[in-house]
C-alpha positions in Angstrom: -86.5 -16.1 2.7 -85.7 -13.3 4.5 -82.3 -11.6 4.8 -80.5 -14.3 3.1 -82.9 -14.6 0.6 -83.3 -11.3 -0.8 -80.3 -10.4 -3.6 -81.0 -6.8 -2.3 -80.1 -7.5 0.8 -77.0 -9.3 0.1 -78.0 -13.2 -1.1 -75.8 -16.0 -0.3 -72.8 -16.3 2.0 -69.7 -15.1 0.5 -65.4 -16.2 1.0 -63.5 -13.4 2.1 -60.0 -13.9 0.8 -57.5 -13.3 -1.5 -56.2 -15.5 -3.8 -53.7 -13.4 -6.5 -50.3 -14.5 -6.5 -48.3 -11.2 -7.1 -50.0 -8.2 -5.1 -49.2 -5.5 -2.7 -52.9 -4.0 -1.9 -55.6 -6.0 -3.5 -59.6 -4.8 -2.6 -62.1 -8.6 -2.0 -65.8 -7.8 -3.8 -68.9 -10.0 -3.5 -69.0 -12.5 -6.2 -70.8 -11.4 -9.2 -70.3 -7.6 -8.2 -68.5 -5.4 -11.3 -66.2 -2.8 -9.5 -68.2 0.3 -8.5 -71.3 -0.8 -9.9 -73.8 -1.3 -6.7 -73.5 -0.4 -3.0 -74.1 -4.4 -2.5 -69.9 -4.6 -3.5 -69.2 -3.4 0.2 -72.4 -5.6 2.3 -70.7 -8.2 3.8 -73.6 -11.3 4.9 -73.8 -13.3 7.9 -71.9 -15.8 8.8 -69.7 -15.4 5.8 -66.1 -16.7 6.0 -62.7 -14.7 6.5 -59.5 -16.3 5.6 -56.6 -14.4 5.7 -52.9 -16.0 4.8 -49.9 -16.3 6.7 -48.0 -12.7 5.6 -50.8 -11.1 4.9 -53.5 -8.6 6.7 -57.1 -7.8 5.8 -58.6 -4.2 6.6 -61.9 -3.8 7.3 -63.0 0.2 6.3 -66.7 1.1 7.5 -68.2 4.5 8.4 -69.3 5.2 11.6 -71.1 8.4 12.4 -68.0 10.0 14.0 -66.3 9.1 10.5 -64.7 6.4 8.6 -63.3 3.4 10.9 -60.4 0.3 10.4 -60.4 -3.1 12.0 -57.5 -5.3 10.9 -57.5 -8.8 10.8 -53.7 -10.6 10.9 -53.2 -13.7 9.1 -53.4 -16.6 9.6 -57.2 -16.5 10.5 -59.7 -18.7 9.2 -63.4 -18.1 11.0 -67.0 -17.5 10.3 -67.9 -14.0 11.0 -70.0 -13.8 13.8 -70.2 -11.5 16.7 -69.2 -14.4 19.1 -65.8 -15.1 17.1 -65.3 -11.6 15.5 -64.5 -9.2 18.6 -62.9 -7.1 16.5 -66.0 -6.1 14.5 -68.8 -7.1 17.3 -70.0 -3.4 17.3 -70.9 -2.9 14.0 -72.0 -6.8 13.3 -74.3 -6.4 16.1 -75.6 -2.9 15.3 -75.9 -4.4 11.5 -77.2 -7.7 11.9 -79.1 -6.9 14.8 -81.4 -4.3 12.4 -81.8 -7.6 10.2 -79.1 -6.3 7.3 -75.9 -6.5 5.9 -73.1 -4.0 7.4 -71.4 -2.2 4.7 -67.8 -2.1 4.8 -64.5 -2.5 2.6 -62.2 -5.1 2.7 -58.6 -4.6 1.7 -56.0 -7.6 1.2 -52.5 -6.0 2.5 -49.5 -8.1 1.7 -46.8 -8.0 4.4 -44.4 -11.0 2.7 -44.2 -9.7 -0.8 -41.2 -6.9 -2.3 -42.1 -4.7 -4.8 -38.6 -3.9 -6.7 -38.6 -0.6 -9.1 -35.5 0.1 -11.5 -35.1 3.9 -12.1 -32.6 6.1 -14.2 -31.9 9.6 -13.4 -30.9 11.4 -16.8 -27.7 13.4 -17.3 -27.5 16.4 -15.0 -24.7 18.3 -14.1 -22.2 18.0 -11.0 -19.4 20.6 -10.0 -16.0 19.7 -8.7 -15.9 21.6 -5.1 -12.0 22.7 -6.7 -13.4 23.9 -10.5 -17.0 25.5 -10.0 -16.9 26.7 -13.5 -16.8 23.4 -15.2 -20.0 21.1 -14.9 -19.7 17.8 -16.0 -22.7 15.5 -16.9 -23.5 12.4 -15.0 -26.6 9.8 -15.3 -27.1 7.5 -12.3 -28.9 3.6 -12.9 -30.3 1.2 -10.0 -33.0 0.1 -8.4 -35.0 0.0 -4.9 -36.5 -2.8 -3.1 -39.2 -2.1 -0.5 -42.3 -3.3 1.0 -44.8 -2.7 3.6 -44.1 -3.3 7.4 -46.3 -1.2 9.3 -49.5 -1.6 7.7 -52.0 1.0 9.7 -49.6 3.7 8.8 -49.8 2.6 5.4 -53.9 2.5 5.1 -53.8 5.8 6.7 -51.2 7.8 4.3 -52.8 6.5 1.3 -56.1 5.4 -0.2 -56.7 2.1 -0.4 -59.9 2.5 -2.5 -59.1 1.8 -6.2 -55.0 1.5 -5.2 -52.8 1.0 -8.5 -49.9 -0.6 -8.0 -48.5 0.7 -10.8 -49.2 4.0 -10.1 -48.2 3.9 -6.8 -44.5 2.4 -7.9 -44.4 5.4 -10.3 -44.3 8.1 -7.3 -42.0 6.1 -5.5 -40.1 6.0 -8.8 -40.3 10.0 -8.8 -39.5 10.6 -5.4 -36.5 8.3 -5.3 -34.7 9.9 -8.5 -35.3 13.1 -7.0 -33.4 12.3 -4.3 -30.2 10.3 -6.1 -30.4 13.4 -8.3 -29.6 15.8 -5.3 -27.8 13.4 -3.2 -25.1 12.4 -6.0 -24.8 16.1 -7.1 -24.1 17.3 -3.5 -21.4 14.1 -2.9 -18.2 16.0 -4.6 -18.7 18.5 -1.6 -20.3 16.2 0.9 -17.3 13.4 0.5 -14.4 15.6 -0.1 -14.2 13.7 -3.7 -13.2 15.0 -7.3 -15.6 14.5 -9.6 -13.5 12.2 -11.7 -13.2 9.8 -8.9 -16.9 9.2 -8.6 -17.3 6.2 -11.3 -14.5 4.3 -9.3 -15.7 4.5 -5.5 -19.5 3.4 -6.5 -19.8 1.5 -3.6 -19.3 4.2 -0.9 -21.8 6.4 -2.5 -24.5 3.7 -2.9 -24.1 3.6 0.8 -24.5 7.6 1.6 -27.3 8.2 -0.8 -29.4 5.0 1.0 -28.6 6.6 4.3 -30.3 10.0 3.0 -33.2 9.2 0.9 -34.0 5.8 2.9 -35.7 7.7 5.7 -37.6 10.5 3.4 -39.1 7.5 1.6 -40.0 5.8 4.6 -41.8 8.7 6.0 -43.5 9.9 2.6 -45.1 6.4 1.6 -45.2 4.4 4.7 -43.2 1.4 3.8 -39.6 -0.4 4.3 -36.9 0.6 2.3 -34.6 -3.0 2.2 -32.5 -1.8 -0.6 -31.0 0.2 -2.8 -28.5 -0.5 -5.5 -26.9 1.9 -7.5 -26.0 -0.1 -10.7 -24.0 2.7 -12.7 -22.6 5.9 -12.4 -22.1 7.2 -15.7 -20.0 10.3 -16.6 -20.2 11.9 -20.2 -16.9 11.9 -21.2 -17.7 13.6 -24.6 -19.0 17.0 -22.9 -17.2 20.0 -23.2 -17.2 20.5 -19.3 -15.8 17.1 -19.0 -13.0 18.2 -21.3 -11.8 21.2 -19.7 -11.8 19.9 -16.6 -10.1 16.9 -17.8 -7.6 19.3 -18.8 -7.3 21.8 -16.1 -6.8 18.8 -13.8 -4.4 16.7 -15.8 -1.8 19.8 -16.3 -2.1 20.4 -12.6 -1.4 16.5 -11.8 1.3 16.0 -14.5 3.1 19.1 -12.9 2.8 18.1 -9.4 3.6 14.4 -10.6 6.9 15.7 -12.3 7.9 17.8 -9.2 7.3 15.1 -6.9 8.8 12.8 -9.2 11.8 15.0 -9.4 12.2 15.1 -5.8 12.0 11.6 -5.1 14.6 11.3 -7.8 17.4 14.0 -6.0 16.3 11.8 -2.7 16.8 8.6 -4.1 20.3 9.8 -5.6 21.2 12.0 -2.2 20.9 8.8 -0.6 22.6 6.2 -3.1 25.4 9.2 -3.2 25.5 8.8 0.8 25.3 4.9 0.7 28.2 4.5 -1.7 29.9 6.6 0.1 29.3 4.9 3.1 29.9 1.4 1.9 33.8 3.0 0.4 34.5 4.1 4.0 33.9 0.9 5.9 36.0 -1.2 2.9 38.6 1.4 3.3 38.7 1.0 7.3 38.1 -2.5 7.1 41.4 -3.2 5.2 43.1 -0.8 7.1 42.1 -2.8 9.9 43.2 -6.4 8.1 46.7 -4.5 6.8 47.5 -3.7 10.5 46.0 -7.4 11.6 48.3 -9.1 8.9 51.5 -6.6 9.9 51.0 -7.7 13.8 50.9 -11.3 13.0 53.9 -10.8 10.5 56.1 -9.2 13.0 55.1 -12.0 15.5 55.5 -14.5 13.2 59.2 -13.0 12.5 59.8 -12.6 16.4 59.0 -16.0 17.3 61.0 -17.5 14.2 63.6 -15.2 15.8 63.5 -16.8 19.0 63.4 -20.2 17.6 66.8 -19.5 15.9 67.9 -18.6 18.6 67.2 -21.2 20.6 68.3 -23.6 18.1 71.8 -22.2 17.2 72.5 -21.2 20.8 73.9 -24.5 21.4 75.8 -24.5 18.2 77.7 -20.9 19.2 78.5 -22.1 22.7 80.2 -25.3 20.9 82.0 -22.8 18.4 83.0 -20.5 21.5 84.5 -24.0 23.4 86.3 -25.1 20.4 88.3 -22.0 19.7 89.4 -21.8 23.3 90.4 -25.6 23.5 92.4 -24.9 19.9 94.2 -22.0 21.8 95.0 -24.3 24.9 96.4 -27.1 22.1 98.6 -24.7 20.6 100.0 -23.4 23.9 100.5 -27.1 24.6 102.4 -28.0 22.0 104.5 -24.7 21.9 105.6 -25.6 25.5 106.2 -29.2 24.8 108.9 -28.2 21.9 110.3 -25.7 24.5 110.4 -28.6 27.3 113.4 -30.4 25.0 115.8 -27.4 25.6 115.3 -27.1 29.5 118.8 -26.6 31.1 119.6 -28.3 34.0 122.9 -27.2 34.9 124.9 -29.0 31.9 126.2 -26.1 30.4 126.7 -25.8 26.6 124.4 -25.9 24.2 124.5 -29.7 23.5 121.3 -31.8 24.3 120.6 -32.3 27.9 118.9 -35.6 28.4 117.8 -34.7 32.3 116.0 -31.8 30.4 114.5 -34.0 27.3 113.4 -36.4 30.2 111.4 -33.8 32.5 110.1 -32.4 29.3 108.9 -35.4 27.6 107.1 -36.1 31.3 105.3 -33.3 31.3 104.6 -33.4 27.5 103.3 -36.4 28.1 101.2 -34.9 31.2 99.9 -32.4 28.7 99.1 -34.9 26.1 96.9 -36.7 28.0 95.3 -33.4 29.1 95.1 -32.4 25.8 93.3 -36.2 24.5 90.7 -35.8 27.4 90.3 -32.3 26.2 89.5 -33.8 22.5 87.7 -36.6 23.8 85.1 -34.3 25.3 84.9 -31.7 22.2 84.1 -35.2 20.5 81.4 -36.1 23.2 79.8 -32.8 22.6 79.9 -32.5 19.5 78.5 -36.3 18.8 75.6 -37.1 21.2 75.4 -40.6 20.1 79.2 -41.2 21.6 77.8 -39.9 24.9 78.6 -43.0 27.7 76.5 -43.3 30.3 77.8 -42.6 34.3 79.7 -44.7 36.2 82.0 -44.9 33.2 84.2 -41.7 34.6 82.6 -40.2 31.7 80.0 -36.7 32.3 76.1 -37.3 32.0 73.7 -36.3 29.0 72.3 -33.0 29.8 68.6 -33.2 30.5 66.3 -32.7 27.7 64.9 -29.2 27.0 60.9 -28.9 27.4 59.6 -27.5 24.7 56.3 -25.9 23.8 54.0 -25.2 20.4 52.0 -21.5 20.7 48.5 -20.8 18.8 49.0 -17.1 17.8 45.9 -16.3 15.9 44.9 -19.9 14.5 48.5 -20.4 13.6 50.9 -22.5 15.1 55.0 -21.2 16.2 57.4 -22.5 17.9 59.1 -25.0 19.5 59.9 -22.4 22.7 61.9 -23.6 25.4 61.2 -22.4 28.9 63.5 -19.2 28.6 62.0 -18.6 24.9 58.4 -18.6 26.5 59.2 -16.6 30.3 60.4 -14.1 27.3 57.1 -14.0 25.3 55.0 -14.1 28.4 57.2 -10.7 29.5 56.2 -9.1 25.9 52.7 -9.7 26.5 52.5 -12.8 23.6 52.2 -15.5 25.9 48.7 -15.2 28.0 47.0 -17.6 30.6 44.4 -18.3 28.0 46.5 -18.9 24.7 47.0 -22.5 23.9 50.4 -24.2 23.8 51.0 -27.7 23.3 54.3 -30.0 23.5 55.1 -33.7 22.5 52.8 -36.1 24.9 49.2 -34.0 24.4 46.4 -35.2 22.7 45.4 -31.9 22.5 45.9 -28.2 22.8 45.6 -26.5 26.2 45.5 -23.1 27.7 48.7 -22.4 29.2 47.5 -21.2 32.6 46.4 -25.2 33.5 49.1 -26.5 32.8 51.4 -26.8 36.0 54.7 -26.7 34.5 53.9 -23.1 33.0 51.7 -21.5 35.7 55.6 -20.3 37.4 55.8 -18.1 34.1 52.8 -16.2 34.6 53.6 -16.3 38.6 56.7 -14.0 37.4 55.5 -11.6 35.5 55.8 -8.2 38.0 52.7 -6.3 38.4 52.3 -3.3 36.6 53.9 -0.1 38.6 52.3 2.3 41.2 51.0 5.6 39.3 53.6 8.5 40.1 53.0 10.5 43.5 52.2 14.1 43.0 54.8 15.2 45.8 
């Protein structure tokens, strides 16, 4: 049956494609062919069908006479091979099928979607704190790496596809990438400025240095993507004798430099309570010097204005006092004179009783008498408002009442002031344009420069003198 017909030649049509779930490289065989046993493995027949999956790639691998070739065929594809619809292997489908045979040539399954994840552990080795070189102390690193393949050509042409083993191709990733935690971690004390001791704690900062030194070495020795790593566990052996002494060196060191500090901040903290008390003593001192002197100015004005109002309210009182001793005088001149009247001689001779004499001086003891009644009459007047009568009567008129003012002297009110009492606090600097007064008839308290009955007291105060001329 000719070409198809011949199982030397190749037999029936075969399905190229891949159908294992979990793979990175995978290699398609004819059905029925064992792996390596015939050259028939590689003949791929006319018009046989490719499929290849979204996320995957197939690799065609054929020798030409200038050496071994690759075609790559992207997913998702899904064609007969012929020349017609394969352009990307018309040369050597025509040159094969055009001779009446199979071309030879190996097909590779390459998945792009898939991550291969490898766990590794990197034994106890030693690291050296940049401060201590003498003192190694052991340290094991855990994690894992997650890569996969990206740039497939570069992959086919760094390694062989023919019999690829996953396994063992995870293995010298496995290799490579402890070799390179291994130096990275051992190098980060000096790298990162970092004790040794600190290492466990700041895991995630040196998960991201190592990634960013091995990730392109790994990259450029296997041809794939790193997407991760993941350093799981830094491990220090705490039971080594390095670890011990170091441990030691370092925790004398800190313990001293934590007491010195420790003392320092203590004299600090007690320099400046020391300084705060003190502080705090010297304001309440001058604060109740200040309220002693505040409470002894309003005391003496207190007392002055008390003084004033005594004054002012036994002034009347003294001026009565002063009238009535002068009247008693007049009363007993008065009546002195009226006994003396009895005895005037008027020519009579003798000393018998003149009755020309008693007459004159009962007249003007009677003249005197009704002096000396009006006289008593007013002492009475003054001395009993409520008897006052009102003119027209031929009696004198009330005096007019005093005006009297209330002063605020520091929230506290003084007074009554009458007009002389308050011209004299305005000349001692007590009374001020903007202190409030207040008298009977206000609802409230006013400043005493609006009112107009009191503006004339500030109107009199003199101006302050020249300053003295240098002559």
């Amino acid at each position: 049956m000719g070409l198809f017909s011949s199982k030397k030649e190749g037999g029936m049509m075969d399905m190229i494609r891949c159908d294992e779930q979990d793979y990175l490289i995978w290699k398609w065989r004819p059905a029925g062919n064992e792996v390596n046993s015939t050259n028939k493995e590689n003949a791929i027949r006319w018009g046989s069908s490719l499929r290849v999956k979204d996320g995957e790639v197939a690799a065609f691998v054929y020798k030409q006479k200038d050496g071994s070739m690759q075609d790559f065929i992207a997913g998702p594809h899904d064609e007969s091979i012929k020349t017609a619809n394969f352009p990307v292997l018309s040369s050597i489908v025509g040159l094969a099928f055009g001779g009446g045979t199979p071309f030879q040539a190996e097909v590779y399954f390459i998945n792009l979607a898939g991550n291969i994840q490898i766990r590794f552990g990197v034994p106890y080795f030693d690291v050296f704190d940049p401060r201590y070189l003498d003192f190694g102390v052991p340290i094991a690193v855990r994690g894992s790496i997650t890569f996969n393949i990206s740039d497939y050509q570069a992959f086919v042409k760094l390694n062989r596809l023919i019999n690829f083993e996953l396994e063992t191709f995870k293995q010298q990733i496995k290799d490579a990438v402890t070799k390179y935690v291994k130096g990275t971690v051992a190098n980060v004390p000096a790298d990162l400025n970092m004790p040794v001791f600190q290492i466990e704690r700041r895991i995630l900062e040196i998960n991201d240095w190592i990634h960013q030194r091995i990730k392109n070495s790994l990259e450029a020795d296997f041809a794939v993507n790193i997407k991760r790593l993941d350093i799981s566990d830094i491990e220090i052996d705490k039971d080594a004798e390095g670890y011990k002494k170091l441990r030691e060196l370092t925790a004398d060191i800190t313990e001293k430099l934590t007491k010195t500090q420790a003392n320092i901040n203590v004299d600090t903290l007690q320099a400046q309570s020391d300084v705060n008390i003190k502080n705090l003593q010297d304001t309440q001192r001058i604060n109740a010097d200040n309220l002693e002197e505040q409470l002894r100015i309003q005391r003496e004005e207190m007392q002055r204005a008390q003084k004033l109002q005594t004054e002012s309210n036994f002034f009347e009182t003294h001026k009565l006092n002063i009238q009535t001793d002068a009247q008693k005088d007049v009363l007993k001149a008065a009546a002195e004179n009226l006994g003396e009247m009895g005895n005037v001689n008027l020519g009579g001779g003798g000393n018998n009783m003149n009755p020309a004499g008693m007459m004159t001086g009962m007249l003007m003891g009677g003249a005197m008498g009704n002096q000396m009644a009006n006289m008593m009459n007013n002492m009475g007047n003054t001395m009993n408002p409520q008897n006052t009568q009102t003119p027209g009567n031929n009696q004198m008129p009330p005096p007019p009442p005093v005006t009297q003012y209330f002063v605020s002297v520091n929230g506290q009110q003084t007074g009554p002031f009458n007009m002389q009492q308050l011209q004299q606090l305005v000349m001692n600097g007590q009374l001020q344009r903007n202190t409030f007064v207040w008298k009977q008839g206000m609802q409230n308290w006013e400043e005493a420069g609006k009112l107009l009955d009191l503006q004339n007291l500030f109107g009199a105060v003199p101006p302050p003198p020249p300053p003295p001329v240098n002559l």
